[in-house]
N, C-alpha and C positions, 0 to 999 in steps of 0.2 A: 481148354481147347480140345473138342472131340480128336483122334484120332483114327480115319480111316482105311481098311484095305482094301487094297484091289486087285484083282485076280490077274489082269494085266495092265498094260502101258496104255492100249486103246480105252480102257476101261475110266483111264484119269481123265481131270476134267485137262482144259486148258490151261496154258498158266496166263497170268495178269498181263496184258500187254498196254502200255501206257503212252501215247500219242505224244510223239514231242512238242513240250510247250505246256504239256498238263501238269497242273500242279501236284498232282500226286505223287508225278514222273519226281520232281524235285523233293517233296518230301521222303519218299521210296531211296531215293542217291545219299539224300543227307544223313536219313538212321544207318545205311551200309555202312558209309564212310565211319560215324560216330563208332559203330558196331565194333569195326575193324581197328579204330584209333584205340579204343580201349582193350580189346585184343592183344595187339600187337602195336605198343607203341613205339613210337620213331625217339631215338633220342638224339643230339646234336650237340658239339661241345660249344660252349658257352665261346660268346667272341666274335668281331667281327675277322674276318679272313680276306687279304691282301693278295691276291694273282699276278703275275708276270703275262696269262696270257691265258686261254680259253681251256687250251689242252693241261696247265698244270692245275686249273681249276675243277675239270673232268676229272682228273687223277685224285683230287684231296675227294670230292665226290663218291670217286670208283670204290674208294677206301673207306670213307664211311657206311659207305654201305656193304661192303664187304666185311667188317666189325658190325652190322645190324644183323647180317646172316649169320656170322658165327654165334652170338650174341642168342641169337630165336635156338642154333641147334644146343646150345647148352643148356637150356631150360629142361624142367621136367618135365615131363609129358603131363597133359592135364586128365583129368579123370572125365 
């Protein structure tokens, strides 16, 4: 893949704009997501989980993802 300069911002082309409902639109969503999945994967402990209520449900949530952000900042940086 060529790689070009440009002297300025006006100088670029446009970027892709993809009409909702176009199929490209959906293939374009689904390589980001895969992209990012393997990126930065999610992980989840094994198990189903029993709530008392919506808010103690949001909080096992708040937590697992608060252990995914700890989790991404201990990694090494990547080259």
């Amino acid at each position: 893949m060529p790689v070009y300069k440009f002297r300025s911002v006006e100088d670029m082309p446009d970027p892709a704009w993809r009409a909702p409902g176009d199929p490209a639109l959906y293939r374009a969503l689904r390589n980001l997501s895969e992209t990012t999945r393997r990126l930065h994967p999610r992980r989840f402990p094994a198990g189903v989980y029993k709530h008392r209520s919506i808010e103690e449900m949001n909080a096992q949530r708040d937590q697992w993802d608060a252990e995914h952000v700890a989790r991404s900042r201990n990694r090494p940086p990547t080259k």
